[in-house]
C-alpha positions as protocol buffer text, in pm:
chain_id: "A"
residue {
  index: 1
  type: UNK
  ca { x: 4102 y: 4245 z: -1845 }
}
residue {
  index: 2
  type: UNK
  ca { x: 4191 y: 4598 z: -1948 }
}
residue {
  index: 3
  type: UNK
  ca { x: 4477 y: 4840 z: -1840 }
}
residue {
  index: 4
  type: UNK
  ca { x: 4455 y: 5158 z: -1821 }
}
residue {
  index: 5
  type: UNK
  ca { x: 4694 y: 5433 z: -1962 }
}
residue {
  index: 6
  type: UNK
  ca { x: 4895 y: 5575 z: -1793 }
}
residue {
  index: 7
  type: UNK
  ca { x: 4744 y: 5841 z: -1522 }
}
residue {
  index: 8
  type: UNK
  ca { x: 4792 y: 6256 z: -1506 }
}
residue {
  index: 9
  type: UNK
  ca { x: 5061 y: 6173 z: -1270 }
}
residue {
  index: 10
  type: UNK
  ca { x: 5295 y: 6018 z: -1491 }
}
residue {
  index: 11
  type: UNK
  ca { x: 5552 y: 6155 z: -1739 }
}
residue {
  index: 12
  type: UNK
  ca { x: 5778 y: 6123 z: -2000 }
}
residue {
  index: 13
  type: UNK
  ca { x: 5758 y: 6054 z: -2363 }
}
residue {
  index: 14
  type: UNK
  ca { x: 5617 y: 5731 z: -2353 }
}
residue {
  index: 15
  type: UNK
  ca { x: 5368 y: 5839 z: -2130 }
}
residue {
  index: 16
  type: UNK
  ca { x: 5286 y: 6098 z: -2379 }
}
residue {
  index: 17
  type: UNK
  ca { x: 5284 y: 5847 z: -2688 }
}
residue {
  index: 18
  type: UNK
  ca { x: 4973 y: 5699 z: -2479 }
}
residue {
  index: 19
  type: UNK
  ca { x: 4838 y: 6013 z: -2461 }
}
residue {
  index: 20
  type: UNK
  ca { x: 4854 y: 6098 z: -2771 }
}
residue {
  index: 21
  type: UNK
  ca { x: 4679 y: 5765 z: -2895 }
}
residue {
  index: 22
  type: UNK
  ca { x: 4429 y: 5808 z: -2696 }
}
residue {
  index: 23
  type: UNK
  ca { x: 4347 y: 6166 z: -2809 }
}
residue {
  index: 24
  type: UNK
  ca { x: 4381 y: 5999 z: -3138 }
}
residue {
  index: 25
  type: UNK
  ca { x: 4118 y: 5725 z: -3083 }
}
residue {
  index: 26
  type: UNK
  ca { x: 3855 y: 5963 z: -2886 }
}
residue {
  index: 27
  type: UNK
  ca { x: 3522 y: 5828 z: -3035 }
}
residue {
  index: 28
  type: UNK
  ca { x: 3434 y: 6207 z: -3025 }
}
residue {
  index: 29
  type: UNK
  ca { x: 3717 y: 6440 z: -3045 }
}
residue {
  index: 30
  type: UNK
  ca { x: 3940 y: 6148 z: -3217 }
}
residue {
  index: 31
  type: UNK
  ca { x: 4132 y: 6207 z: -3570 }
}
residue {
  index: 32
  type: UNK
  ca { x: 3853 y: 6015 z: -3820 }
}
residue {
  index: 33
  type: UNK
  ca { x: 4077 y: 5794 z: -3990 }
}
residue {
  index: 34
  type: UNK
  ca { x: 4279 y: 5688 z: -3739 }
}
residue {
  index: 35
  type: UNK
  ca { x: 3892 y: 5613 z: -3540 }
}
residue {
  index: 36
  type: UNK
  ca { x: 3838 y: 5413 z: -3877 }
}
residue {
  index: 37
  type: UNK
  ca { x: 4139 y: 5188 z: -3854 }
}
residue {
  index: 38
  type: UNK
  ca { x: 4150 y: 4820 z: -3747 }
}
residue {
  index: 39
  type: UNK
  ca { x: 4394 y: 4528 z: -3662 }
}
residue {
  index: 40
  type: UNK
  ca { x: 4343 y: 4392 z: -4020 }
}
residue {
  index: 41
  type: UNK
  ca { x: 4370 y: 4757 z: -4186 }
}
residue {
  index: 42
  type: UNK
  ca { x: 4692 y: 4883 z: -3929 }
}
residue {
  index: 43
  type: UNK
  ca { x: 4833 y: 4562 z: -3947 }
}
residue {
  index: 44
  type: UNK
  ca { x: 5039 y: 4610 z: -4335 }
}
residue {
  index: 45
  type: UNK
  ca { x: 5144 y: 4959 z: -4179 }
}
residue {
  index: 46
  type: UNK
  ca { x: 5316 y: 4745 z: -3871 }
}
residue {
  index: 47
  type: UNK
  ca { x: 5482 y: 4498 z: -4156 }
}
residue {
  index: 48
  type: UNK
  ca { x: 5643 y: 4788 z: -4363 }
}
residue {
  index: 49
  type: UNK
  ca { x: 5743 y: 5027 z: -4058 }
}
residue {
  index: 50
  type: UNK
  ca { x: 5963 y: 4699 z: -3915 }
}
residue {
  index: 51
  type: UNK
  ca { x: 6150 y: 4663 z: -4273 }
}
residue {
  index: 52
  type: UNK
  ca { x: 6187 y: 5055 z: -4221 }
}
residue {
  index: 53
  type: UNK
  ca { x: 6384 y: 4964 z: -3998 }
}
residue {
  index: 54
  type: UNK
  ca { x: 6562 y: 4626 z: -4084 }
}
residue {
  index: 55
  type: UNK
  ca { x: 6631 y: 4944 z: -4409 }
}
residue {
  index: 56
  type: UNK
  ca { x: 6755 y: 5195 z: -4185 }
}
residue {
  index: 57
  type: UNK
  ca { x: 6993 y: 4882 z: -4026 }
}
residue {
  index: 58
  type: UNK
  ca { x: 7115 y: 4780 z: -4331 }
}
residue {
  index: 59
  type: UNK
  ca { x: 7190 y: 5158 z: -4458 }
}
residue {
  index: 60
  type: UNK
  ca { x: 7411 y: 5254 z: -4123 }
}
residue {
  index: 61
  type: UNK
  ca { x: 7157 y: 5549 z: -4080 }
}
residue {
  index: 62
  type: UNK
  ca { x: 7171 y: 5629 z: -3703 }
}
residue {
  index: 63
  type: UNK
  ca { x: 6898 y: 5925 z: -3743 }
}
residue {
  index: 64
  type: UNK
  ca { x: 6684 y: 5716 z: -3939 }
}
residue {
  index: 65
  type: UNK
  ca { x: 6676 y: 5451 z: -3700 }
}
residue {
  index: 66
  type: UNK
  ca { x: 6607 y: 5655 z: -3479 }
}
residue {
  index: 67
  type: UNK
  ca { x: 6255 y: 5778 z: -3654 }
}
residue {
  index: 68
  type: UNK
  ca { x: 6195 y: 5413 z: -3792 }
}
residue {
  index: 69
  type: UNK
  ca { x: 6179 y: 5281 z: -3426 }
}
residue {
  index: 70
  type: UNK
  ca { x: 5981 y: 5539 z: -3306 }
}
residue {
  index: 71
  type: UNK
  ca { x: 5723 y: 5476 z: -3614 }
}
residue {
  index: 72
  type: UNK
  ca { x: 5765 y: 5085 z: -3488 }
}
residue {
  index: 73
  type: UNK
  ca { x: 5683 y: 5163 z: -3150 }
}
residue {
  index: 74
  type: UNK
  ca { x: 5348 y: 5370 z: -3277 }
}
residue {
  index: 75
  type: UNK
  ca { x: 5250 y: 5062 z: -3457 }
}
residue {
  index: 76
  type: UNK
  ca { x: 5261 y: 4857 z: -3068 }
}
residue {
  index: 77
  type: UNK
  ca { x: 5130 y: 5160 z: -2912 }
}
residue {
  index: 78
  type: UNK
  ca { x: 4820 y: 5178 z: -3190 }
}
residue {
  index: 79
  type: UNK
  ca { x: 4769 y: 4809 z: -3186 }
}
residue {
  index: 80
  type: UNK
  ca { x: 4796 y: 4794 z: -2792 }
}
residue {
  index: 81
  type: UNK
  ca { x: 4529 y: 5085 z: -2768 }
}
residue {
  index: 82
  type: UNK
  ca { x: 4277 y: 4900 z: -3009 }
}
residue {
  index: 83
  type: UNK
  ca { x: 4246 y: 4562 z: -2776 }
}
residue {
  index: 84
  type: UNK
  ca { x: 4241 y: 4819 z: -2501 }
}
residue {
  index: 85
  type: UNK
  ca { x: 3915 y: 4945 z: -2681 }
}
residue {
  index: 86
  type: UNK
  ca { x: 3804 y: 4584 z: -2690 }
}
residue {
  index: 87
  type: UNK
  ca { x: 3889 y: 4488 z: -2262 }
}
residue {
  index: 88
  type: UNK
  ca { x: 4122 y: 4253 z: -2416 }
}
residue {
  index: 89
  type: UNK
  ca { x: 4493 y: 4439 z: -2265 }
}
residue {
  index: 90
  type: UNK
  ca { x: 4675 y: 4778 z: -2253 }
}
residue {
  index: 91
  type: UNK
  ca { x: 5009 y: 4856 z: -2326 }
}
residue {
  index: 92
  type: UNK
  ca { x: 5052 y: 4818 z: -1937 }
}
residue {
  index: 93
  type: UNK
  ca { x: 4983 y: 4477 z: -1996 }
}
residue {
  index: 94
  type: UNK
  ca { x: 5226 y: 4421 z: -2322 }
}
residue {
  index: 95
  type: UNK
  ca { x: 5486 y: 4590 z: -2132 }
}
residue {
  index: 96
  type: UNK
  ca { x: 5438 y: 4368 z: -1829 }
}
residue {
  index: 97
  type: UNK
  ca { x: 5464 y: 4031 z: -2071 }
}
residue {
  index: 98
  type: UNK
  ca { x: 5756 y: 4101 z: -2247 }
}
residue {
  index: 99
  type: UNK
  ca { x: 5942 y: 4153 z: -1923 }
}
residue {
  index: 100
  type: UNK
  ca { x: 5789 y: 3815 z: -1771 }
}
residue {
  index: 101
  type: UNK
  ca { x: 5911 y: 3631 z: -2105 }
}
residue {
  index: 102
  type: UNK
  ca { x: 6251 y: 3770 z: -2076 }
}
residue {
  index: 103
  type: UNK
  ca { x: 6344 y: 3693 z: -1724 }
}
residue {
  index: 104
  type: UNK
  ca { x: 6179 y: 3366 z: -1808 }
}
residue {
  index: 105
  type: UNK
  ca { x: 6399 y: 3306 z: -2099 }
}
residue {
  index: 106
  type: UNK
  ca { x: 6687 y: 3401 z: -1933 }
}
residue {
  index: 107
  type: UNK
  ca { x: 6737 y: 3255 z: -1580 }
}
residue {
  index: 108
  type: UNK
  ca { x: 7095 y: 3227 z: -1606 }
}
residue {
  index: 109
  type: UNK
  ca { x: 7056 y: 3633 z: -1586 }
}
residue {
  index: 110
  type: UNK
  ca { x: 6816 y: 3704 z: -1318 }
}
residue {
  index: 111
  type: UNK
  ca { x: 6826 y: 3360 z: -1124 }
}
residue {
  index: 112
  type: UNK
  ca { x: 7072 y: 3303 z: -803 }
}
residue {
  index: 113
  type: UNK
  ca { x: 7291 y: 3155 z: -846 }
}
residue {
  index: 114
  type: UNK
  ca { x: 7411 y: 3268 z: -1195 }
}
residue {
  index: 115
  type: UNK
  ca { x: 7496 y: 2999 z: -1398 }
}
residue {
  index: 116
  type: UNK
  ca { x: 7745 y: 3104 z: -1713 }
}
residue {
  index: 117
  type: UNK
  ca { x: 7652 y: 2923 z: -2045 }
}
residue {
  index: 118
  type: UNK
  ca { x: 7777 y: 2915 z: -2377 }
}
residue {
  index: 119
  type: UNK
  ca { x: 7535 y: 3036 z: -2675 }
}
residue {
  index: 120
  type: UNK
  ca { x: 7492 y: 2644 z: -2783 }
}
residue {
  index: 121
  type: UNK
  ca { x: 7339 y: 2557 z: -2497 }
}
residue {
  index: 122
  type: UNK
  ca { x: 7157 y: 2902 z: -2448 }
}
residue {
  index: 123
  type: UNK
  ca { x: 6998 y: 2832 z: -2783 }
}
residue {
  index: 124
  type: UNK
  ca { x: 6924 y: 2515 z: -2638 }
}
residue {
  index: 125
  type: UNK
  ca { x: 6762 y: 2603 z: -2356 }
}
residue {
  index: 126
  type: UNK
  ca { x: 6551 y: 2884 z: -2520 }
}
residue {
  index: 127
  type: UNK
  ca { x: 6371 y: 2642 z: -2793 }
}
residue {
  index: 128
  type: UNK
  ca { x: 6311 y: 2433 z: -2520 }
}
residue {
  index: 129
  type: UNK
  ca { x: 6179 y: 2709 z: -2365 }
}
residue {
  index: 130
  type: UNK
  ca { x: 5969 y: 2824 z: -2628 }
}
residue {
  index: 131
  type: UNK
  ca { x: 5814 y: 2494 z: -2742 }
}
residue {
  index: 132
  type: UNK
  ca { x: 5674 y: 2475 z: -2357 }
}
residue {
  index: 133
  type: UNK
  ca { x: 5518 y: 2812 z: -2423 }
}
residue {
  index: 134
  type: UNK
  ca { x: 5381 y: 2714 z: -2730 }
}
residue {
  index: 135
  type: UNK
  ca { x: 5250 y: 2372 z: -2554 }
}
residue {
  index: 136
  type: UNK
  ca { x: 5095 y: 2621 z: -2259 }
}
residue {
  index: 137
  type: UNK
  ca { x: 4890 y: 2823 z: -2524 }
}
residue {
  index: 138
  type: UNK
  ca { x: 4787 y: 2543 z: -2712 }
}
residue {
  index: 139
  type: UNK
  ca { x: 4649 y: 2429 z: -2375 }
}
residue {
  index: 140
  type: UNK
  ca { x: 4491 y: 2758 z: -2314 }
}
residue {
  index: 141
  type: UNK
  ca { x: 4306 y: 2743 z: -2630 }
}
residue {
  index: 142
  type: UNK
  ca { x: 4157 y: 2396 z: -2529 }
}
residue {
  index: 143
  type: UNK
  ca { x: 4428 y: 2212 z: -2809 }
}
residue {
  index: 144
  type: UNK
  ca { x: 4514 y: 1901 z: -2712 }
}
residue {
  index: 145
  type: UNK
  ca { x: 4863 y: 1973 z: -2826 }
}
residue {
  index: 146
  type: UNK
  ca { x: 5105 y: 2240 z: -3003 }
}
residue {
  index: 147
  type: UNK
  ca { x: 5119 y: 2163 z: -3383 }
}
residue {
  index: 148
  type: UNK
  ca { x: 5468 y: 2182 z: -3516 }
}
residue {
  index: 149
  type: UNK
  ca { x: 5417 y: 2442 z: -3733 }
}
residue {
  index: 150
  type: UNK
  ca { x: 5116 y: 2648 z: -3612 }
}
residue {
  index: 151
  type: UNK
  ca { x: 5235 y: 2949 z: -3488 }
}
residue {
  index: 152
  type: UNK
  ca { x: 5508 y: 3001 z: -3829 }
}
residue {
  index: 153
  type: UNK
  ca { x: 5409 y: 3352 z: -3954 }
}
residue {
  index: 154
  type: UNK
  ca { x: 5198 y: 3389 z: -4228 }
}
residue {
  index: 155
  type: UNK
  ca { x: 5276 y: 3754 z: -4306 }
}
residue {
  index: 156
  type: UNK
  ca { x: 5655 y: 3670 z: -4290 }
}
residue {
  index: 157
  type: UNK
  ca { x: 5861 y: 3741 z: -4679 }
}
residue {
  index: 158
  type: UNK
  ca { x: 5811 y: 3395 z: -4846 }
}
residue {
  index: 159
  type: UNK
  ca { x: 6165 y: 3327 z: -4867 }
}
residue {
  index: 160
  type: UNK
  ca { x: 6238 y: 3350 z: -4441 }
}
residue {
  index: 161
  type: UNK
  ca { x: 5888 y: 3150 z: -4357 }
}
residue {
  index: 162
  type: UNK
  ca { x: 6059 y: 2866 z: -4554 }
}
residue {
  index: 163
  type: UNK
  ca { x: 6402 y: 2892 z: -4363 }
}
residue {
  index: 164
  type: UNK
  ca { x: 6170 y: 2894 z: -4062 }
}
residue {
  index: 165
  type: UNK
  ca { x: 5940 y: 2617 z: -4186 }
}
residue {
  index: 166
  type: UNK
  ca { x: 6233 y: 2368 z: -4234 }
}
residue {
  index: 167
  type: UNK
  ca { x: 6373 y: 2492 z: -3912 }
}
residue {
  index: 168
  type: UNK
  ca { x: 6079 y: 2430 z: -3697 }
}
residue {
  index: 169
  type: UNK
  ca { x: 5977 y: 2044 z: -3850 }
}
residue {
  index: 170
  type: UNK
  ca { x: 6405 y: 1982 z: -3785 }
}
residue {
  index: 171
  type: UNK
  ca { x: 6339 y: 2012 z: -3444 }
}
residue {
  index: 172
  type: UNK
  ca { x: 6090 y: 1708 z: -3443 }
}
residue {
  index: 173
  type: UNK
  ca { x: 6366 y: 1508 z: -3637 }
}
residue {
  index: 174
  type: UNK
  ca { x: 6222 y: 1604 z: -4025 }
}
residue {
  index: 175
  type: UNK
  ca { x: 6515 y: 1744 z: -4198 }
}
residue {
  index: 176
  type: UNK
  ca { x: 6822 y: 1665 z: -4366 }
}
residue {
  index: 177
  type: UNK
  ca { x: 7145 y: 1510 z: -4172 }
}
residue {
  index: 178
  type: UNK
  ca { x: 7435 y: 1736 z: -4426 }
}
residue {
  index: 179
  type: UNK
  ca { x: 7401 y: 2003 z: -4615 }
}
residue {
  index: 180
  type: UNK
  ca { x: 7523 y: 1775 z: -4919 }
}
residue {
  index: 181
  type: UNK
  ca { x: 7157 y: 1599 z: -4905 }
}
residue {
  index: 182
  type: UNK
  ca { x: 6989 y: 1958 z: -4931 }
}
residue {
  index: 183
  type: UNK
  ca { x: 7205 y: 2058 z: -5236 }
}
residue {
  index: 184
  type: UNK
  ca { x: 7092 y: 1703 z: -5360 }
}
residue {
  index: 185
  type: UNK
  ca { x: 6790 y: 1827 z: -5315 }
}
residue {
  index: 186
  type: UNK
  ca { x: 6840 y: 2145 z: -5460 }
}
residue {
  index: 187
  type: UNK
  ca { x: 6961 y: 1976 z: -5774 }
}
residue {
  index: 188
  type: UNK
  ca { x: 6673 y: 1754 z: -5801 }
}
residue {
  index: 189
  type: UNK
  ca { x: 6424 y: 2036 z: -5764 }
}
residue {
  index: 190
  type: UNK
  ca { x: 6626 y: 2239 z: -6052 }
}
residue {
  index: 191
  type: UNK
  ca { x: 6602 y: 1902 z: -6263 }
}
residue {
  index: 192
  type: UNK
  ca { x: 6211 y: 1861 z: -6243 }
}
residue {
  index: 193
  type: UNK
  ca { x: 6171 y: 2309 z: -6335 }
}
residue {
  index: 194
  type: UNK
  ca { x: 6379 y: 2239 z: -6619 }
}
residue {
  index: 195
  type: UNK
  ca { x: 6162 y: 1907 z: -6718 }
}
residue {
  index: 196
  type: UNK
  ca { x: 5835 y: 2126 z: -6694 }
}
residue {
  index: 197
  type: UNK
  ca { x: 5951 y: 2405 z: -6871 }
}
residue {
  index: 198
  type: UNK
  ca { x: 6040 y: 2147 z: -7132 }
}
residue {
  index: 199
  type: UNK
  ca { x: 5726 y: 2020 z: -7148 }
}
residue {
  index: 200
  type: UNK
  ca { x: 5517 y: 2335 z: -7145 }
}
residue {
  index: 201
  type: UNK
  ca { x: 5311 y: 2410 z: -7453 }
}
residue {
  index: 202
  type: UNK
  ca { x: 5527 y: 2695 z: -7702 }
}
residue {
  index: 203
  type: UNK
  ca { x: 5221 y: 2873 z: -7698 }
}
residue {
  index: 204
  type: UNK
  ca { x: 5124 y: 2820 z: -7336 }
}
residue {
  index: 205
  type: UNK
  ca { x: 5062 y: 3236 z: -7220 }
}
residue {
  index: 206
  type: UNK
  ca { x: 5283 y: 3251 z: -6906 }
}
residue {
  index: 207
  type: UNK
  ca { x: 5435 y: 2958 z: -6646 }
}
residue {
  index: 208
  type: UNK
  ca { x: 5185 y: 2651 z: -6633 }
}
residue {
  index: 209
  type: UNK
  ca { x: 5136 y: 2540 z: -6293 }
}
residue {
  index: 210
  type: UNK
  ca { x: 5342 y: 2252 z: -6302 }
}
residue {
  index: 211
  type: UNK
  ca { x: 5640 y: 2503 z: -6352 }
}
residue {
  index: 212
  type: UNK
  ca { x: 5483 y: 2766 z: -6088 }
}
residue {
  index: 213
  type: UNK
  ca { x: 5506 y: 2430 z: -5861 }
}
residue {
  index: 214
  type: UNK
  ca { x: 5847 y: 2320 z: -5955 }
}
residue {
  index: 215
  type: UNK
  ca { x: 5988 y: 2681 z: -5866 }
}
residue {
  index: 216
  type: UNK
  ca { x: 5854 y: 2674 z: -5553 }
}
residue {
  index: 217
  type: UNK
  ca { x: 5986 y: 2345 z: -5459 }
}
residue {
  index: 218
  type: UNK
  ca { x: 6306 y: 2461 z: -5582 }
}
residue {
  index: 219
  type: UNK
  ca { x: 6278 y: 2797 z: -5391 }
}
residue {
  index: 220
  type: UNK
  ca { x: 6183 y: 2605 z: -5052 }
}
residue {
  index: 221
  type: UNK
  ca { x: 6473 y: 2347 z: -5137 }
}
residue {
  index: 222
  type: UNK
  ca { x: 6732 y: 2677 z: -5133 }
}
residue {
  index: 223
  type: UNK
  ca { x: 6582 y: 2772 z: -4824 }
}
residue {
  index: 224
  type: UNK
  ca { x: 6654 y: 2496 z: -4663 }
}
residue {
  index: 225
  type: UNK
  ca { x: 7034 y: 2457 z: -4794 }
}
residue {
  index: 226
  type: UNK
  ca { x: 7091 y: 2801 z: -4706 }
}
residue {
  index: 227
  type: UNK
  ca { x: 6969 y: 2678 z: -4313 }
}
residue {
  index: 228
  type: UNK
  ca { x: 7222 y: 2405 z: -4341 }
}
residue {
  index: 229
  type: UNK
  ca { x: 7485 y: 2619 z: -4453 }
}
residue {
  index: 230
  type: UNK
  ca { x: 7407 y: 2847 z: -4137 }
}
residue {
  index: 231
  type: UNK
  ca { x: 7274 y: 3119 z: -4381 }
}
residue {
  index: 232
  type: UNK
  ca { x: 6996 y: 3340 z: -4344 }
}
residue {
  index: 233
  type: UNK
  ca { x: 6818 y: 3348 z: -4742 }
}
residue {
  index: 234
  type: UNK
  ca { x: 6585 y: 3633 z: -4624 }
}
residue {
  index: 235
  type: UNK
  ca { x: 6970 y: 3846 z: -4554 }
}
residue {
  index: 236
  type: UNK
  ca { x: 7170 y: 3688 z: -4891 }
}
residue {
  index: 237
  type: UNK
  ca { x: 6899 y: 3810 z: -5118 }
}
residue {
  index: 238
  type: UNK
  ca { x: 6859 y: 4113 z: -4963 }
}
residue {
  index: 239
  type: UNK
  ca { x: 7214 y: 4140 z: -5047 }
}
residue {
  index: 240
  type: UNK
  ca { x: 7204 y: 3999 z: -5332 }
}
residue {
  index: 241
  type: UNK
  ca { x: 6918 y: 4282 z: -5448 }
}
residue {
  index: 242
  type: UNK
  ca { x: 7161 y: 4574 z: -5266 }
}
residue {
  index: 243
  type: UNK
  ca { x: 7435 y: 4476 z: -5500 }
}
residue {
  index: 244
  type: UNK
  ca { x: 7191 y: 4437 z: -5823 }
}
residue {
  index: 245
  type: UNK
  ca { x: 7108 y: 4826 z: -5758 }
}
residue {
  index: 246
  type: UNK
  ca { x: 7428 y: 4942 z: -5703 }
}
residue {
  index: 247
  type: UNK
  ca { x: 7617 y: 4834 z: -6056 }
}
residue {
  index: 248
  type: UNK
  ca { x: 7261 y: 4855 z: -6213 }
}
residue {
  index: 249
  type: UNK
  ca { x: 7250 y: 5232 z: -6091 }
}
residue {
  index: 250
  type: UNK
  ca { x: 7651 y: 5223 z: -6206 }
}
residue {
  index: 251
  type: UNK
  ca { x: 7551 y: 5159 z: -6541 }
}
residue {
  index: 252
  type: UNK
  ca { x: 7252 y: 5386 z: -6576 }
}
residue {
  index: 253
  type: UNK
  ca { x: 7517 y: 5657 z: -6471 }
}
residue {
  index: 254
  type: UNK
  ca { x: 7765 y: 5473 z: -6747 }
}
residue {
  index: 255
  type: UNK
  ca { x: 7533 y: 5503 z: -7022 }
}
residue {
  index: 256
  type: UNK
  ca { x: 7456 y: 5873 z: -6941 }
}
residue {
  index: 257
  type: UNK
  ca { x: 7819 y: 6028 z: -6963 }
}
residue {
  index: 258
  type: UNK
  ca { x: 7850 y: 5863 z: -7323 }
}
residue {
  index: 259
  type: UNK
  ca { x: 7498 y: 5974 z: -7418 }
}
residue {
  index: 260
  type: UNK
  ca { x: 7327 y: 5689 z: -7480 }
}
residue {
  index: 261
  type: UNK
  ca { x: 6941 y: 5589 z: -7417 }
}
residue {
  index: 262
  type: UNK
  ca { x: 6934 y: 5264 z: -7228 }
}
residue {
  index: 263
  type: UNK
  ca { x: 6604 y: 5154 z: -7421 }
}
residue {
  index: 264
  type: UNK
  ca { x: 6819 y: 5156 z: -7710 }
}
residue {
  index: 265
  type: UNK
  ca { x: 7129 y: 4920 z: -7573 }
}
residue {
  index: 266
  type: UNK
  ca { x: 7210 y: 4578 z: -7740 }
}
residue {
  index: 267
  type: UNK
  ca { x: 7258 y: 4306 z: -7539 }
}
residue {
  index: 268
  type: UNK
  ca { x: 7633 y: 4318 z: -7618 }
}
residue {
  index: 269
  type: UNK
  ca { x: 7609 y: 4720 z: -7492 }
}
residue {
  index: 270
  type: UNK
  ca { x: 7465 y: 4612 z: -7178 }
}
residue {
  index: 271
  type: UNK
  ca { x: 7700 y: 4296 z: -7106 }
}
residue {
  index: 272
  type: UNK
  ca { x: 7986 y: 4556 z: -7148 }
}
residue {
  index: 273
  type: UNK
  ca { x: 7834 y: 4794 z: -6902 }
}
residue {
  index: 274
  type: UNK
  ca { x: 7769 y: 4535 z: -6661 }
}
residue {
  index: 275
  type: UNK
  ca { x: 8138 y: 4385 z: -6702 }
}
residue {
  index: 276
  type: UNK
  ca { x: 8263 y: 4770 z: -6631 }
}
residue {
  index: 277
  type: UNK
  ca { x: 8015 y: 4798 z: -6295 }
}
residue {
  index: 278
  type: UNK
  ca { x: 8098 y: 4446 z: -6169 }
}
residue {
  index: 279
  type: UNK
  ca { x: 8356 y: 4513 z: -5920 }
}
residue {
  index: 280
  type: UNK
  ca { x: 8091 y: 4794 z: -5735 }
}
C-alpha cells in the first residue's frame, strides 16, 4: 500500500515539509546525499535529533525546542518518504495510525459515555492495551505468540533498556516484591565486582571479563532498584552528569582567577576546589 503526498491543492507547512522531501528524494533532480541515505544510515540522525530535544527540555530553551522538534519531525517525514519509495506507507498513512492508536488507547476520551478514571487504572488499562497490540502483531507476523521482551528497544541508552527490561518481565510476575530485595540485590552484585577485581591478575591490561560482567550485573541491578523506587535511572544520571559539569566547569573557572594550570593540581588542590564548587 502506498500514500501519496499530499496534492497541489493542499497547504500549509506540513504540506510543504512533504514537498520539500520529495524534491529532496527526486531520483533525478534530488539533493545526492540525501538520494544516498537509508533507514540504517538516517536512522543514528533520528536517535540524536530526539535527545536534541529531551536537551532542549532539560535546558528550558523554548526557541530551541522549537527547532529540535522541527529537526524530529524531518527525521518522521524522511523516514516516512523512504517506505513510501518502497509501497510500504506514506506519511498519510503514519499520520492516520497514530490517531487510530490514540483514540484506541483512550476510550474514556472519545467513547460515549465518558467514563472518568484515575491514572492507576489508566496505566492499567493502557498495558493491557498494549500487550493486545503486541499479541495482534505477533499474530500478523505468523508468531504463535508475543515474547515478553521482543519489541524492548535495542537502540535505547543502556541504562533505560534495563529499567524497561525489568519492567516488562514484572508484568509476567518476574521481579522483585520490595524495593529492599533489589537493594539486596544491589549489594550482592557490588560484593561479586569487588571479588573479581580482587582476583584479577596485577598485571592484567584493563577489566577482565569477569569484572566487565560483574559491572553489568551491578548496573542492571541499579536499574531495577531505581524502578522500585519509582525512579527513572536514564533522568538521575542525566542529572547526576548536569551537576558533574556545573561544579566541574566551577572549578575550571576557580583555578583560572588564581592562575593555576589544572594539569598541574594535586589531588589535595582539586579536593579543595571541588569542596568550594559543591553547593553549585
Amino acid at each position: 500500500m502506498t500514500d501519496a503526498s499530499p496534492g497541489a491543492g493542499d497547504s500549509g507547512p506540513l504540506a510543504a515539509l512533504l514537498e520539500i522531501m520529495a524534491r529532496l528524494r527526486d531520483r533525478e533532480r534530488g539533493c545526492p546525499w540525501d538520494l544516498a541515505q537509508t533507514f540504517a544510515t538516517i536512522a543514528p540522525y533520528t536517535i540524536e535529533e530526539a535527545y536534541e530535544v529531551a536537551d532542549a527540555i532539560e535546558r528550558n530553551d523554548p526557541a530551541r525546542l522549537q527547532d529540535e522538534l522541527g529537526d524530529l519531525l524531518f527525521q518522521v517525514v524522511f523516514h516516512a518518504r523512504m517506505a513510501q519509495e518502497r509501497g510500504w506507507f506514506g506519511f498519510e498513512a503514519v499520520a492516520r495510525a497514530i490517531c487510530e492508536k490514540l483514540v484506541r488507547r483512550h476510550p474514556h476520551i472519545f467513547s460515549e459515555p465518558r467514563a472518568a478514571v484515575d491514572l492507576t487504572t489508566l496505566s492499567r488499562q493502557w498495558e493491557v492495551q498494549k500487550e493486545q497490540e503486541r499479541a495482534a502483531a505477533a499474530l500478523r507476523r505468523g508468531e504463535p505468540g508475543a515474547a515478553t521482551l521482543a519489541d524492548v528497544p535495542l537502540a535505547l541508552p543502556a541504562l533505560a533498556r534495563a529499567a524497561k527490561l525489568g519492567k516488562r518481565a514484572a508484568r509476567v510476575g518476574f521481579d522483585w516484591t520490595a524495593a529492599r530485595e533489589v537493594r539486596a540485590k544491589v549489594m550482592e552484585e557490588f560484593g561479586e565486582l569487588d571479588t573479581a577485581v580482587r582476583e584479577a591478575q596485577p598485571d592484567a591490561d584493563g577489566a577482565t571479563g569477569a569484572m566487565l560482567e560483574e559491572l553489568g550485573d551491578l548496573l542492571f541491578a541499579v536499574a531495577n532498584w531505581s524502578r522500585h523506587l519509582g525512579m527513572d535511572p536514564e533522568s538521575a544520571l542525566r542529572a547526576a552528569n548536569a551537576k558533574f559539569e556545573r561544579r566541574f566547569a566551577c572549578m575550571e573557572g576557580k583555578a583560572r582567577e588564581r592562575g593555576l594550570a589544572l594539569e598541574a593540581l594535586s589531588a589535595a588542590q582539586w579536593d579543595r576546589l571541588w569542596g568550594e564548587c559543591k553547593g553549585g
